[in-house]
N, C-alpha and C positions, 0 to 999 in steps of 0.2 A: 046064885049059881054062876052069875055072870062075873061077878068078883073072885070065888073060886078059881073060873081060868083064868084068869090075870098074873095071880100068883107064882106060875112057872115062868112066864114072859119074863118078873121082875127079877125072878132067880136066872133064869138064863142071861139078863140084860146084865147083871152084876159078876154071871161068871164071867162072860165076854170081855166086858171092860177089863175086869181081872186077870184076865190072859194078855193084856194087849200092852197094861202096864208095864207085867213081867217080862213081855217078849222086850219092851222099851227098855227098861232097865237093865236086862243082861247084852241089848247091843250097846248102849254107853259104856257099860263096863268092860266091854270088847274092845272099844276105840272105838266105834264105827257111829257117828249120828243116825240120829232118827232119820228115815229118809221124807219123815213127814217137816224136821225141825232143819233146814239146809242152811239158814239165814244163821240162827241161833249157834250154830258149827263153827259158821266159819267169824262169828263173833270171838269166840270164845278162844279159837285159833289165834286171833287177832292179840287177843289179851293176854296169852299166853306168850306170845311175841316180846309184846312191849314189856313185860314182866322181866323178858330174862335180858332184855336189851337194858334196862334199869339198872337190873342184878348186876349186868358186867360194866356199866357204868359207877355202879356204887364200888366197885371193887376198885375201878380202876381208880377212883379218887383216892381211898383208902392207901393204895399203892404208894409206899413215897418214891417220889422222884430222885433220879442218881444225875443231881449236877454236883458238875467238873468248879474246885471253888480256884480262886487266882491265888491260893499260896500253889495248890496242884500246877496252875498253869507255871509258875514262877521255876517251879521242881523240874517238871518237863524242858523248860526251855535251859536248863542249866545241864541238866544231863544231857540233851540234844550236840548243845555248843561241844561237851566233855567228849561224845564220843566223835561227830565230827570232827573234830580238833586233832585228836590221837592218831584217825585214821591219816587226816591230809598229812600231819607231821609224820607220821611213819612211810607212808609212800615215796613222799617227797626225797627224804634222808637218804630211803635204799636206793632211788635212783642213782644217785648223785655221792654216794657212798665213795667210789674208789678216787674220784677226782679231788673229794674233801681231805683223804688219807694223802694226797699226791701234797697239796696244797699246803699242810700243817708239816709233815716233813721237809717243806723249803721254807716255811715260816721261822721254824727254828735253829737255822744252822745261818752262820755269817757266812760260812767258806766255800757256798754254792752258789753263783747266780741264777737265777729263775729266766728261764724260759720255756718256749713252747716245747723245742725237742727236749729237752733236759728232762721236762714233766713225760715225755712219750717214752724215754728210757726208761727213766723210772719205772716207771708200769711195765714198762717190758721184763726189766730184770725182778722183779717182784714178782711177775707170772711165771717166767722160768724157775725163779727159785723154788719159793713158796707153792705153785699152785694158782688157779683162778679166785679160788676161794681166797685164798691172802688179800686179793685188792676191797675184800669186805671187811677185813681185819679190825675188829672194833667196834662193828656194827650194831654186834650184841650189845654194846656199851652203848653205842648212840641208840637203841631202840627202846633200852631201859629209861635212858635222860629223856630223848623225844616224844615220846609216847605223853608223859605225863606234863612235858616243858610244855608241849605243844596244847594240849588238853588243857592247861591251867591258862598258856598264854588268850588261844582263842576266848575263852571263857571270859577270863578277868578283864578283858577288850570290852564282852558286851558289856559287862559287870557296870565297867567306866564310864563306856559312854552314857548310859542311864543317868549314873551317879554326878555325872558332867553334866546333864543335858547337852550332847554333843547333837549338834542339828536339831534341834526339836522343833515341831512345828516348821519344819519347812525351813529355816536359820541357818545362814553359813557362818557356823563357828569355826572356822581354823587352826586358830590355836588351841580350843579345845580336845579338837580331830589327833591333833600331831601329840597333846598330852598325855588323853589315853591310849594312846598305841605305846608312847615312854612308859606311863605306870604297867600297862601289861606288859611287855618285856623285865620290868624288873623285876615283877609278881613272879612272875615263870619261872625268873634265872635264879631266883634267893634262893626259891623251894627247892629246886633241881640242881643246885650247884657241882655240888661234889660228884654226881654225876657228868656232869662236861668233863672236868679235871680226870678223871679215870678212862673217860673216853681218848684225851688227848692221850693220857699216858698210853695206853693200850696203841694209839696208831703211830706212835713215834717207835716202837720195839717189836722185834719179831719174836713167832712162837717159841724160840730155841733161849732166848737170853733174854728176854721178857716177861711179862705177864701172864699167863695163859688164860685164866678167867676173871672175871669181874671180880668177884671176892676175892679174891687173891690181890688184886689190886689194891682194897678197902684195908685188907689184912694187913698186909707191909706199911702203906703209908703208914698206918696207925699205930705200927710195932716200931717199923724205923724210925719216922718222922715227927709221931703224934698225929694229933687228929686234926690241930689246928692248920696242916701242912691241906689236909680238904679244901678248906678254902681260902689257900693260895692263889692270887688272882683275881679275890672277889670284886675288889673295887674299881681295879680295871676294867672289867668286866661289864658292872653294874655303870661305870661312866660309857662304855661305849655301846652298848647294850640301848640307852636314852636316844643317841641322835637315830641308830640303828632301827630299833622297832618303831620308835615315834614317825621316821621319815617313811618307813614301809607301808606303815598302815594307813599314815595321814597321805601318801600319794596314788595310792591303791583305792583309799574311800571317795578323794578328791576327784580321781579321773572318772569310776565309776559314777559319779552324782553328775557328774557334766557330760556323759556319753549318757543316762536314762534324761538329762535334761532335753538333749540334743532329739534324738528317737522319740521319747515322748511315751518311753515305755520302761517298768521295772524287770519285767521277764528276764530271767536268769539264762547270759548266753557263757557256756563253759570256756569257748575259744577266745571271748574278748574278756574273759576273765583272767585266761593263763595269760594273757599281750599285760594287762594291766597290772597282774604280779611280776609278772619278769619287771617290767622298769619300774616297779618297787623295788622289787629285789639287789635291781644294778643300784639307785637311787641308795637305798640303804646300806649296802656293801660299802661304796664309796665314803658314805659321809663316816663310818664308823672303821675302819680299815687301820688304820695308825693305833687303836687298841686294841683293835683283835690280835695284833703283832706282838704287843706288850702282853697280854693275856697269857697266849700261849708260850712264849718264852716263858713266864713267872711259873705256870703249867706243869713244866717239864724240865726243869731247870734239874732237877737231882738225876733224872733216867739221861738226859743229853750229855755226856761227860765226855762226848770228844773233844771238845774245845775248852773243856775248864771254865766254861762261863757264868757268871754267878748273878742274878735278877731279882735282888731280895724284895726291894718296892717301884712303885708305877717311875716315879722321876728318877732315878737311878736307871731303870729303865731306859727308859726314852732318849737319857744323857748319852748312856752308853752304844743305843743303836746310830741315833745321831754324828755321834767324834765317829764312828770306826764304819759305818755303811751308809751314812747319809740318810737323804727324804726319800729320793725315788727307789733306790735298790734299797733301804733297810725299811719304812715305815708303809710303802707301799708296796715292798715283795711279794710277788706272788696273785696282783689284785687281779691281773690279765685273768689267772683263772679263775677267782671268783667272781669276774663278768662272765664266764661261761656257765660256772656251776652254781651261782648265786642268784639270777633269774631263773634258773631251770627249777632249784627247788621251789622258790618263793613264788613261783607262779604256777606251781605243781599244789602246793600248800594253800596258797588261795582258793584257787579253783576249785580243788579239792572239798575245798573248807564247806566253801558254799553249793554246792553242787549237793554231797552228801546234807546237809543240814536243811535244804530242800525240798530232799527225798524225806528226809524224818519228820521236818515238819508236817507236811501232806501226810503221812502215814499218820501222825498222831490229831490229825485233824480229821480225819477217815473214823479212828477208832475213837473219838470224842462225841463224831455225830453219832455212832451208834448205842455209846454209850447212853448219850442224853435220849433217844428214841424209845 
C-alpha cells in the first residue's frame, strides 16, 4: 500500500523536473541565461568574443597588403618634378613676358642702341598702338615652349644628378653640380627647340604684318623655308644654353647647400629661395649672353629685313656683330635688361619649382600613408 503512494510523488517528481528543463530551454533559445547558470553566460559571452576577434583577425591576414613598390615611387617623383617644373616655368615667363619682347626686339636690330628709356618707349609705343595685351605678344608661343622646356628641364636636372651622383652622401661634388644643370638645359632645349624659334619669330612682328598664330608660324617656315629652317640656331643655342643652365643651377644648388649648412636646417624658406634664383639667374644671364645675341639674330634673320642682314652660321655670326657693333654694344646688347628680367624669372622659376614640389611631395606622402594603413 505504501509503494502504491509513492508512485504519484515519482510521476509528479518527473513532470516537475520536465517543466523546468523546458522552461530552461526555451530561455536559452530566447537569449536570456538561466538565471540559475550566470557564470556559464558570461563564459560563453567570453568565447563568443574571442571567436569573432580571431574571425577578423584571420581575415585581416588573408587581406593582401597595398604597398607602394620603388618603381611607383620612381613614377611619383618624376611626375611631381613634370608638373612643378611647367607650373614655375609658366609663371615665371608670364611675369616677365613684355620685358623679354622688349629685349629680343633690341637684340636684333644693329641700328638701335639699347637703353633704359629706349626700352620704356618701346613699351609705350606698343601700348598705344597695339593695346596692353601686345606687350604679351608671343606668350602663347612661349607658354607652348615653356611649359614643357621647363617640365623636361626641371625633371632631367633630378634625372642627372642621380645619374651623376651629384653630392651624395653628403659630397661636394662641383663639377658634377654645374654638369647636370649643362645636360639638363640641353635635354629641355633639343626637345623644345623649334618652339623657341616660333616664339622669337612671333615677338619680333606685329599682328598686322606678321604671324598671328603659332601654326601659322610652323606653316610658312615649312612652306617658305622647309623644315630644316626650325632649327636654325640650334647650335648656338645648345653652346650657350651649357655655361647658362650649368651656371644657374650649379649657383643656385651651391648657395642653397651653404645657407642649410649655415642654419643647420633643410626647411624650405620661399624668400631665400627667390634671392638665390635671382643671382643664379644674373650669374647665368651673364656667362651665356654673347650667344643668346647670336641665337636670336640666326632666329629671325628672314622676318628682320630692315637691314638686309644675313646670319647663316654661329662664326659668321659673331664676325659680323663684332667688325660693325663691337663687344659691349653688339655682344652684350641689351644685358642691362636681362639683369632685371633675368633674376626676376629665375628666381620666380626656382622658388617656384621647389615650393610647388613640396606641396606635392607632402600630399603624395599623406596619401601613401593611408594607402599603406
Amino acid at each position: 500500500m505504501s509503494r502504491l503512494l509513492e508512485k504519484p510523488n515519482i510521476a509528479m517528481s518527473i513532470k516537475s523536473t520536465g517543466s523546468q528543463l523546458s522552461s530552461t530551454v526555451a530561455t536559452t533559445a530566447a537569449g536570456t541565461p538561466p538565471s540559475s547558470d550566470v557564470g556559464d553566460a558570461d563564459t560563453l559571452r567570453t568565447h563568443s568574443a574571442a571567436t569573432a576577434t580571431v574571425s577578423a583577425a584571420e581575415v585581416a591576414n588573408t587581406t593582401p597588403a597595398i604597398t607602394v613598390t620603388p618603381i611607383r615611387q620612381k613614377i611619383d617623383q618624376v611626375v611631381i618634378s613634370l608638373v612643378s617644373g611647367a607650373a614655375a616655368g609658366a609663371l615665371a615667363k608670364t611675369v616677365i613676358a613684355p620685358l623679354d619682347r622688349t629685349k629680343i626686339n633690341f637684340q636684333i636690330r644693329n641700328d638701335i642702341p639699347f637703353s633704359f628709356g629706349a626700352s620704356l618707349r618701346y613699351l609705350q609705343n606698343t601700348y598705344e598702338k597695339e593695346g596692353v595685351l601686345a606687350l604679351w605678344r608671343g606668350n602663347s608661343a612661349t607658354m607652348a615652349r615653356i611649359v614643357p622646356y621647363a617640365a623636361i628641364q626641371f625633371t632631367a636636372h633630378e634625372q642627372w644628378r642621380r645619374i651623376l651622383h651629384v653630392d651624395k652622401d653628403g659630397s661636394n661634388t662641383k663639377g658634377r653640380r654645374f654638369l647636370a644643370g649643362s645636360l639638363a638645359g640641353i635635354t629641355s632645349q633639343s626637345l623644345t627647340y623649334p618652339l623657341d624659334l616660333a616664339r622669337a619669330r612671333m615677338a619680333v612682328t606685329d599682328r598686322y604684318t606678321g604671324y598671328r598664330t603659332l601654326r601659322q608660324v610652323f606653316t610658312n617656315i615649312w612652306v617658305e623655308e622647309g623644315p630644316r629652317t626650325l632649327y636654325r640656331g640650334y647650335w648656338a643655342t645648345v653652346l650657350g644654353v651649357i655655361p647658362y643652365a650649368g651656371t644657374s643651377f650649379f649657383t643656385y644648388e651651391t648657395l642653397k647647400r651653404e645657407y642649410y649648412e649655415m642654419v643647420g636646417s633643410n626647411k624650405h624658406n620661399t624668400l631665400v629661395s627667390l634671392v638665390f634664383g635671382a643671382a643664379a639667374g644674373a650669374a647665368g644671364q651673364t656667362a651665356s649672353y654673347p650667344l643668346d645675341i647670336v641665337r636670336r639674330r640666326m632666329q629671325t634673320m628672314r622676318v628682320n629685313t630692315a637691314n638686309g642682314d644675313r646670319y647663316p652660321t654661329i662664326l659668321e655670326t659673331l664676325v659680323k656683330i663684332y667688325r660693325e657693333e663691337g663687344i659691349k654694344n653688339g655682344f652684350y646688347k641689351g644685358l642691362s635688361m636681362n639683369w632685371i628680367k633675368g633674376p626676376i624669372a629665375v628666381g620666380i622659376s626656382f622658388s617656384t619649382y621647389d615650393l610647388i614640389k613640396a606641396w606635392l611631395m607632402e600630399l603624395s606622402h599623406l596619401k601613401r600613408g593611408r594607402v599603406e594603413q
